[in-house]
C-alpha positions in Angstrom: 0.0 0.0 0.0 2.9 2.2 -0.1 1.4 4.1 -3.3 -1.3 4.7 -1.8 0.5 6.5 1.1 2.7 8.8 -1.0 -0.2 10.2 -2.6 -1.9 10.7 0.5 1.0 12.1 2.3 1.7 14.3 -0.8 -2.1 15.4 -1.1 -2.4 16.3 2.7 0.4 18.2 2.7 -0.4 20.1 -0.1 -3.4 21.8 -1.1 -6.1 19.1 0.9 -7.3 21.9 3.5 -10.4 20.5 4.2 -9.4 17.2 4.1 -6.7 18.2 6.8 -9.2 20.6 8.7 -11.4 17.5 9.2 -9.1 15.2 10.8 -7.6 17.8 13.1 -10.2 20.1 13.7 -7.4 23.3 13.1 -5.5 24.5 10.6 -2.1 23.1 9.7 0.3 26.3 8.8 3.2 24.3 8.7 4.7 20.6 7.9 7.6 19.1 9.6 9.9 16.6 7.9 11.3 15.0 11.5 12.8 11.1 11.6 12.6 10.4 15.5 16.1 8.9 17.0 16.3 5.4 16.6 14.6 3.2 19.8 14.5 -0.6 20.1 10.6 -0.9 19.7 9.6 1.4 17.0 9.4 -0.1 13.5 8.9 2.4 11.4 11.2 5.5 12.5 9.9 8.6 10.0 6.2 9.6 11.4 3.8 9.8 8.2 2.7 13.5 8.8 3.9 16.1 12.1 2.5 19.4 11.6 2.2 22.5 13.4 -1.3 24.1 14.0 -2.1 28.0 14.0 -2.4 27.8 17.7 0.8 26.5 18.0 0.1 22.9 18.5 2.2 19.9 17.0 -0.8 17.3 15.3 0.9 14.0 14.0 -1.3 12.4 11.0 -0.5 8.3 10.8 -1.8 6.6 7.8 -2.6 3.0 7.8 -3.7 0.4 5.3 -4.4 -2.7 7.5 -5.7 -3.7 11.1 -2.9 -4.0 13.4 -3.1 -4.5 16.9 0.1 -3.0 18.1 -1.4 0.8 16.9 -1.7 2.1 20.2 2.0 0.9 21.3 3.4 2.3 18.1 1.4 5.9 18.4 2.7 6.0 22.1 6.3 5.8 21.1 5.7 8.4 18.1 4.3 10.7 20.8 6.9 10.4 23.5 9.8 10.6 20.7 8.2 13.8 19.3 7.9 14.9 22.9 11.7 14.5 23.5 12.5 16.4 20.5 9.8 19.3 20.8 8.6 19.2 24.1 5.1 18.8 23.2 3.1 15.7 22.7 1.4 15.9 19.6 -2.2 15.3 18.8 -2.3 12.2 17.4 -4.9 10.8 14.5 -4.7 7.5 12.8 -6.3 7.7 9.3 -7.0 4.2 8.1 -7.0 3.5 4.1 -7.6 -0.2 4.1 -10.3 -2.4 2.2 -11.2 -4.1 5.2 -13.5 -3.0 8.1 -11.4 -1.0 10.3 -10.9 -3.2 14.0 -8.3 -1.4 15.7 -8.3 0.2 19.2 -7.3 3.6 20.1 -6.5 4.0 23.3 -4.0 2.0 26.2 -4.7 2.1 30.2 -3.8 0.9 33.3 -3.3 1.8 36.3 -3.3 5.6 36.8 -2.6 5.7 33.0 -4.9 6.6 29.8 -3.6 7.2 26.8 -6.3 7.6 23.3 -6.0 8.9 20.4 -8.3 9.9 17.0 -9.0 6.9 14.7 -10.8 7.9 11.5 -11.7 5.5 8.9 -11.1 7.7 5.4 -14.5 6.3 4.5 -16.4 8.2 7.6 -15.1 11.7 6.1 -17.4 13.8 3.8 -16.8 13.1 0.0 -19.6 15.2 -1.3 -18.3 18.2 1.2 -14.5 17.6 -0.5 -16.2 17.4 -3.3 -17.6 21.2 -3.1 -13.7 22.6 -2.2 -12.0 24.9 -4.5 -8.6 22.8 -4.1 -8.4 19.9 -5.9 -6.5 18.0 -3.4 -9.6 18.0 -1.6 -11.8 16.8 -4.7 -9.2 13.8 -4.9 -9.3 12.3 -1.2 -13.2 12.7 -2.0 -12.9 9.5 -3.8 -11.8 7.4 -1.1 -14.2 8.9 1.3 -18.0 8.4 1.3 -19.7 9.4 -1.6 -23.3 9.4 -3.2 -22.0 9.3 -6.8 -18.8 7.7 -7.4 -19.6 8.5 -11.2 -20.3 11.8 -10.8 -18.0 12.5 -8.9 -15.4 11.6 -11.0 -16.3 13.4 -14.1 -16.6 16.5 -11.8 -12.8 15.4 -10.5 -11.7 14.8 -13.8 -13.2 18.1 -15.3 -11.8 20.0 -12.6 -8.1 18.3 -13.0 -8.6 19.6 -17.2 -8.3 22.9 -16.3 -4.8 22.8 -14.3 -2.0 23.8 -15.5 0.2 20.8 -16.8 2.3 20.2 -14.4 -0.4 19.9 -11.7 -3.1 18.5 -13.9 0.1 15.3 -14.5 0.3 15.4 -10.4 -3.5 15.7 -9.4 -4.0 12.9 -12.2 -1.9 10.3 -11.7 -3.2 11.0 -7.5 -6.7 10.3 -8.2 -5.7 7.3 -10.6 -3.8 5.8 -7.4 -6.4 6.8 -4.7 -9.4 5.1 -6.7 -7.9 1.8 -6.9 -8.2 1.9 -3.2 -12.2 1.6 -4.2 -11.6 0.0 -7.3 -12.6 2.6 -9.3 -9.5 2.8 -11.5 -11.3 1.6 -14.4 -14.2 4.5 -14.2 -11.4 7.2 -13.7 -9.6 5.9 -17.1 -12.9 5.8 -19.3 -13.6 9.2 -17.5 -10.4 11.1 -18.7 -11.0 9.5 -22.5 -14.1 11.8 -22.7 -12.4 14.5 -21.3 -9.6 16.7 -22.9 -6.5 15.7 -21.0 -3.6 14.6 -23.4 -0.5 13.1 -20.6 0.7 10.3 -19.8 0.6 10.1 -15.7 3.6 7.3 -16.5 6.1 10.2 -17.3 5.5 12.1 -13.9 9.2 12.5 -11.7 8.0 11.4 -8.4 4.2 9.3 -9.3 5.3 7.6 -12.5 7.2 4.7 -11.2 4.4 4.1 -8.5 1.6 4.0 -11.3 3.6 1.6 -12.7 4.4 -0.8 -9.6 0.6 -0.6 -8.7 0.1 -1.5 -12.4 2.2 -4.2 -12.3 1.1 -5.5 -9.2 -2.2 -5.8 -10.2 -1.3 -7.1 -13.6 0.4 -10.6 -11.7 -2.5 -10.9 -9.0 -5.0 -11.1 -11.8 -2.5 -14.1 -13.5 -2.3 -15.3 -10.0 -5.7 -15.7 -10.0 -6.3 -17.4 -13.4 -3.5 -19.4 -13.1 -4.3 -20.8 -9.4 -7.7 -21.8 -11.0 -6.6 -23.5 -13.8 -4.0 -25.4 -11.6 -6.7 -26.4 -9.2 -9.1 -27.7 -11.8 -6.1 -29.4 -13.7 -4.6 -31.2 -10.6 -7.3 -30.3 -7.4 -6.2 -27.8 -4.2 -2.8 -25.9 -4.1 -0.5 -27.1 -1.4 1.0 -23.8 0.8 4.5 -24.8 -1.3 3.3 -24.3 -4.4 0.9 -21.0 -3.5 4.1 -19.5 -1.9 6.2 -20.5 -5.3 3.2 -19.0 -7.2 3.0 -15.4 -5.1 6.9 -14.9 -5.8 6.9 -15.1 -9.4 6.8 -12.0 -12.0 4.3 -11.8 -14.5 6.4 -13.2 -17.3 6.1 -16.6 -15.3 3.4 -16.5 -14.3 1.8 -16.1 -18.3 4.6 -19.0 -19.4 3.2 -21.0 -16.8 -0.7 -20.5 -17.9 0.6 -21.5 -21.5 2.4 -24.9 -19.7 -0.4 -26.1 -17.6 -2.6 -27.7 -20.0 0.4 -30.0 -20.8 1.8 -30.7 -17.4 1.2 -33.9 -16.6 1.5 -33.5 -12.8 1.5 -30.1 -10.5 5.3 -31.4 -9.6 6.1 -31.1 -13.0 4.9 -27.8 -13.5 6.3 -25.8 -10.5 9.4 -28.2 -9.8 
């Protein structure tokens, strides 16, 4: 889900005020690019998002694509670590991206001891009310969110993105196209910019090109994966964990030769040994 992360980050930090004012409640005059100090229990040492607030305040933005049950030990440490560097613990909010429903807890206690912070499914926000910004950052992370009309809210996306300037029409572009395959709505945004007159390709762009083209890719082989695990099955009955795990490592070049050798394998040992 990293893709889906940079955009966000990139989108968040730019021009998504809305977007930002509805997470924190404030407004964000200023991002910080901090990498705590290095501690035994923290994973992940760079904090997605630390800004500081027009009152002054330090609010740290975490994005997250799956469930994981170790949230609240991991948004503790980001909030003491900022507090050793700053002296302020930040308000914290965990925005989660993922497919699945969201089943993570927010807070830690004990005795004498609470510690909670925000957890926001992107789904709960507004689309329609992102939809109605004048930034187009906004209108992007609409897509994601909750929504009445995915369709029509696209073509208004897509219309709006037009009318940029190149350079930020290649940017806001290739952001929507990455955000809507977290809704699967990739296909509806690329038969939506045919109609419209937009003449890039997203590919070319410095910093979102290559990820178009990893997400592209990674589709591309779990769609063979599919197919081929199917064909396998019906040709020699259920996968054993070896030959799924042999299956998942392979690039889709592999992956197609295989589909074009399993109709003439005689046993599944003979196709994957």
């Amino acid at each position: 889900m990293q893709e889906y992360d940079v955009a966000l980050k990139l989108l968040l930090k730019g021009s998504a005020t809305i977007a930002v004012r509805e997470l924190t409640g404030t407004v964000v005059v200023k991002w910080l690019d901090v990498e705590l100090p290095k501690v035994q229990r923290v994973q992940n040492l760079r904090l997605d998002l630390l800004g500081q607030t027009v009152e002054g305040e330090l609010v740290h933005i975490e994005l997250q694509s799956g469930n994981d049950s170790a949230m609240p030990f991991r948004m503790i440490e980001y909030g003491l670590e900022v507090l050793r560097l700053f002296g302020q613990f930040p308000r914290q909010i965990l925005l989660y991206v993922g497919e699945a429903p969201m089943r993570m807890e927010s807070k830690l206690s004990g005795p004498d001891f609470s510690f909670e912070y925000r957890l926001t499914d992107i789904r709960a926000l507004d689309g329609d009310r992102l939809l109605e910004s004048q930034d187009v950052g906004d209108n992007v992370i609409a897509i994601p969110a909750s929504l009445r009309d995915d369709k029509e809210a696209i073509h208004r996306i897509v219309e709006r993105i037009a009318g940029l300037a190149m350079t930020e029409r290649e940017t806001a572009l290739a952001q929507l196209m990455i955000l809507a395959g977290l809704r699967h709505l990739a296909g509806m945004v690329e038969q939506e910019t045919r109609n419209m007159p937009i003449d890039l390709d997203i590919r070319d762009h410095e910093v979102l090109g290559p990820i178009i083209i990893k997400a592209e890719q990674k589709g591309r082989q779990e769609g063979l994966l599919i197919v081929l695990r199917r064909l396998i099955e019906k040709r020699f009955g259920a996968l054993p964990v070896w030959a799924r795990e042999k299956l998942a490592a392979m690039p889709p070049s592999e992956l197609e030769e295989l589909s074009e050798r399993v109709l003439d394998a005689r046993s599944m040992d003979e196709l994957l040994g």
